[in-house]
N, C-alpha and C positions, 0 to 999 in steps of 0.2 A: 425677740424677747422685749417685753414692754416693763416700765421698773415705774408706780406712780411716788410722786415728790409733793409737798406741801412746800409751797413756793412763797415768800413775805410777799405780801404785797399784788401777786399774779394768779391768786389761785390755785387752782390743779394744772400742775404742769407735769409732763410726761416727757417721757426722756422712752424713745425706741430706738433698739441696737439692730443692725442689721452686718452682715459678711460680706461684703462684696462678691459678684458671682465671680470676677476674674481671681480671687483669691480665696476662693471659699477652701478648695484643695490644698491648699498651705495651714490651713487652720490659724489664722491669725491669734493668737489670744487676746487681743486685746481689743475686742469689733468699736469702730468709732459711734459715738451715740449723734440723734439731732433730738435736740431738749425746741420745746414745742408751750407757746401758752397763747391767751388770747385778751382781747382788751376791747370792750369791758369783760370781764371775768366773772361769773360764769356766764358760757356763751348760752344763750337763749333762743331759743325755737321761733324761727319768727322774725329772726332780725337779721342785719349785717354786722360783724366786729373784723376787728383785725387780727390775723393771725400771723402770729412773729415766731419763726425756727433761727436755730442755732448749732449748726454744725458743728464738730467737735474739732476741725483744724482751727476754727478761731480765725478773726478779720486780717491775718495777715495771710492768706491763701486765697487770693484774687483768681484764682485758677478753678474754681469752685462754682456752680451752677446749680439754681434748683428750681424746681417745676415742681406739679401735681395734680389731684384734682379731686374734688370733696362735692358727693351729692352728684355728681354723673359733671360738674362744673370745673372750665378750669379753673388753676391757681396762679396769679402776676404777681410774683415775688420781686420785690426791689433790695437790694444790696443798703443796711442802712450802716452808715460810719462808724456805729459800736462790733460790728460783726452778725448782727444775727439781719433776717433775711424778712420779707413783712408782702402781706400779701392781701386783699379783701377775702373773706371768706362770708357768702352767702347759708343760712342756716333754712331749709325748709321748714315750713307750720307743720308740716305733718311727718311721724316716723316715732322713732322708740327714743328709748333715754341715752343714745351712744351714736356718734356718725363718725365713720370709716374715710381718715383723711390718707391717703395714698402719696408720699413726697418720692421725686426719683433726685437724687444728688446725684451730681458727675462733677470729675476730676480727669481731665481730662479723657481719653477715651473709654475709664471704667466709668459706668454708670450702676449706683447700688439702689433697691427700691425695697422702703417700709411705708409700710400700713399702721396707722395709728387710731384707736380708740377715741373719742373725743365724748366726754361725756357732757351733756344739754339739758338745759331747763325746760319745762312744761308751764308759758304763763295760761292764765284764764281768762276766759273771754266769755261776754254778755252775749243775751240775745235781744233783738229788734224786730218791729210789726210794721211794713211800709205799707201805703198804697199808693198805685203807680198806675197810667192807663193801660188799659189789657194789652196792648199791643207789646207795651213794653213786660210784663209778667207773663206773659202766653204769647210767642212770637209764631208768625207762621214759617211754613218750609222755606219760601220765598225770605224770609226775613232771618231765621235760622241760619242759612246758608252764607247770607251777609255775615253774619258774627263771627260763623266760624273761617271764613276767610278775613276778615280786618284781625281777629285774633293771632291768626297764622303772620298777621303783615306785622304786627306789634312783636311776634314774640322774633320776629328774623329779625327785627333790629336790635331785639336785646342780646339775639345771640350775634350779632356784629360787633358788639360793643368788646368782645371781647378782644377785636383786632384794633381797637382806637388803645392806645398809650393814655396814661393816666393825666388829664386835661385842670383837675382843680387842685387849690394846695389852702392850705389854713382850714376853719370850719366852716360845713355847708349850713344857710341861709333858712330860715322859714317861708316859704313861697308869698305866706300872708300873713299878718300879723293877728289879725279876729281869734276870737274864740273857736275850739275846734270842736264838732256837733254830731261825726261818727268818729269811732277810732277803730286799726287795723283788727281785724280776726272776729269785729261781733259778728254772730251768726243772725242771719236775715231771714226774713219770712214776708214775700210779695205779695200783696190780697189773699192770704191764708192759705198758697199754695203751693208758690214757689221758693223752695229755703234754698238759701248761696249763703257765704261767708262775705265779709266786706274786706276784700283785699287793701283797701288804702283808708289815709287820713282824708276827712273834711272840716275845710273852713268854711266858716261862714262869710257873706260877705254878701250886699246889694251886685245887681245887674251895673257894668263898665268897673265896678271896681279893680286894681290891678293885681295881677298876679307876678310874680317876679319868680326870677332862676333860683333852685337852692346851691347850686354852684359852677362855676366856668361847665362849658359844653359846648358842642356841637350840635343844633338842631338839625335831627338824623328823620325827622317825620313830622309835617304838617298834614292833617287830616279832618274828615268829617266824618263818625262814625256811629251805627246805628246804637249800640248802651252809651259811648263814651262823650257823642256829640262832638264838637268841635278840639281836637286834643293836639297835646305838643309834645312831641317826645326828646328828650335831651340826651345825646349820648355823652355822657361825662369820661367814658373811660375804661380801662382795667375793668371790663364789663361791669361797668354802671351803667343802669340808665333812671332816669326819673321821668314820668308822666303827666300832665295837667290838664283834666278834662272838663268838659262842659260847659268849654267859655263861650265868653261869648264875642267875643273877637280876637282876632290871631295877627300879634304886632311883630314874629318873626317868619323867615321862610328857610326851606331844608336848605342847609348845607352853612346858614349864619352861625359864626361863633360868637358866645356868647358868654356875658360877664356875672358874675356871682351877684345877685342883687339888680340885674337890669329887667326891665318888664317887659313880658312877653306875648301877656294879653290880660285880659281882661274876665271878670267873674260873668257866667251866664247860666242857662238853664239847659242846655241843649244836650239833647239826648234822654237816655232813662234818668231823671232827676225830677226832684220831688219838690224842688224848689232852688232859689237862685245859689248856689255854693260852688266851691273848689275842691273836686276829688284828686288829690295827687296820689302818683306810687312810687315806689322803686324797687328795681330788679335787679338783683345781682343774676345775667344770663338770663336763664328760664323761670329764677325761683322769684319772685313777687316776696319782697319783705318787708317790713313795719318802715317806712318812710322816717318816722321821728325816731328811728335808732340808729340814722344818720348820725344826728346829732350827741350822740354820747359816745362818737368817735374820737383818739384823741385825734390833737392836730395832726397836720402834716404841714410840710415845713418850705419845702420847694418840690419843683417836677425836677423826674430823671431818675436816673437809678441810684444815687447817693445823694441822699435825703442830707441832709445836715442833723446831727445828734439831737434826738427831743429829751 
C-alpha cells in the first residue's frame, strides 16, 4: 500500500507500507512504513539526486539494513545520524512519468521488500547540426567494432564503480571553468545523417588548456579511443563515475588517486571533435546522466557510513 504526503520543503514524499513475509500470518496491524523523498526535489530525467529513506523504527535501531535497486541499478545507502538512510539514485533520459524504486529492509534475519512509485520530470532538449569527417559520421565495420568494444570497456568500469566505497565529500568541482558550448540531451544530427543525442557537457577551452577532477577518485581508466580520443575515467565511488575526453594530454595513470580540483590533463581535439573542447560525463552504473546535476547535489559532509547531520 503506497499513501502520497505533501512534504514542506521535500516535495512529494511517499510513505510505502509493506508486512514482513516472516509475519505476514500474524496479521500485524500495524505494517511499519519507509517514508521516501529526494533532493533536489522533484527528481528529474536525466540527472543524479540523492535519495534519502526512513524507516519507521527510527535512528535508534542500529540493527536495521537497507539496500535496493532503481532502473535495473543498485542502491549504496549510508546510515545518516538523524536516522534516515541516503543513497545516489541515478534517473535514466528515457522512460515514462514513474520509476519503480524497489527497497529490501532487514532486521535482522526478516528481511521485508517494497516497491515504490517515484514520480519524474520530463526536461526539453534542443537539436544541433554538426560536421564531422566521414569517418567519424559513417564508421566502417572495422571501425564499428572498435566502438562497440571501448563502449563495452567504459561501461565495465561504470559498472565496477559500484564495488568502490564512496571516495568524495563536500561539492563536486567544474572540470573547467570556460563557457559551456553543448549541454546534456541536445539531439544531434552528423552531416545530415547521422542523429545521436549529446550524452555530456562541453567546455570550451584552447589546445593544453587544463582540465581538473570534479571530485576525489580513483583513476579506473586511461585510454585512447576511436569517438572519445584520449579519455580519463574517474571512479568516484558508490557507482559514480565521471568521464574527460578529447584531450590532449593525459597528466594521470589507472589506479592514481586523485584530489578534487587536481589536473588531469589537458583540452585537445582528439577523436570525433569538431574542434578543440572538453566533453565530460557522468554515470551513475550503466545510466549516463546530466554531469552539471552533480552540482545541485546537497553537500556531504564526510566518508563512511555516518555522515555527520547536514
Amino acid at each position: 500500500m503506497i499513501r502520497r504526503e505533501r512534504a514542506r520543503g521535500l516535495g512529494l514524499m511517499l510513505i510505502a507500507t509493506a508486512v514482513p513475509r516472516a509475519f505476514a500470518a500474524q496479521q500485524v496491524p500495524h505494517p511499519a512504513p519507509i517514508e521516501i523523498s529526494t533532493a533536489p526535489a522533484p527528481a528529474t530525467r536525466g540527472s543524479v539526486v540523492w535519495l534519502y529513506a526512513r524507516p519507521a523504527e527510527g535512528p535508534a535501531d542500529s540493527a536495521i539494513t537497507l539496500d535496493g535497486t532503481a532502473a535495473g541499478e543498485p542502491l549504496h545507502f549510508e546510515r545518516l545520524e538523524d536516522g534516515r538512510y541516503r543513497s545516489l539514485l541515478g534517473l535514466p533520459l528515457e522512460g515514462g512519468d514513474t520509476l519503480a524504486v524497489i527497497l529490501r529492509r532487514s532486521t535482522g534475519p526478516i528481511t521485508d521488500t517494497v516497491t515504490v512509485s517515484l514520480h519524474v520530470v520530463h526536461p526539453t532538449y534542443a537539436n544541433e547540426r554538426l560536421t564531422v569527417a566521414p569517418r567519424y559520421a559513417e564508421p566502417d565495420s572495422a571501425s564499428r567494432t572498435r566502438i562497440d568494444a571501448e563502449l563495452a570497456q567504459s561501461r565495465a568500469i561504470s559498472r565496477r564503480a559500484h564495488d568502490t566505497p564512496r571516495l568524495w565529500s563536500g561539492r563536486f568541482r567544474r572540470p573547467r571553468p570556460s563557457r559551456i558550448t553543448s549541454v546534456y540531451g541536445t539531439g544531434r544530427e552528423f552531416n545530415g545523417s547521422v542523429t545521436s543525442r549529446h550524452l555530456g557537457t562541453d567546455f570550451a577551452g584552447k589546445v593544453g588548456a587544463p582540465v581538473r577532477a570534479a571530485g576525489r577518485a580513483v583513476v579506473a581508466l586511461v585510454a585512447r579511443f576511436y569517438l572519445a580520443g584520449n579519455a580519463v575515467y574517474l571512479d568516484h565511488g558508490g557507482g559514480l563515475v565521471t568521464g574527460y575526453f578529447h584531450l590532449s594530454r593525459v597528466l594521470v595513470a589507472a589506479g592514481d588517486t586523485v584530489a578534487a580540483g587536481q589536473v588531469i590533463g589537458a583540452v585537445g581535439q582528439s577523436g570525433r571533435a569538431t574542434g578543440p573542447h572538453l566533453h565530460w560525463i557522468a554515470r551513475y552504473g550503466g545510466i549516463t546522466v546530466d554531469p552539471m546535476s552533480l552540482f545541485a547535489l546537497p553537500a556531504t559532509s564526510r566518508f563512511g557510513r555516518h555522515p555527520a547531520r547536514e
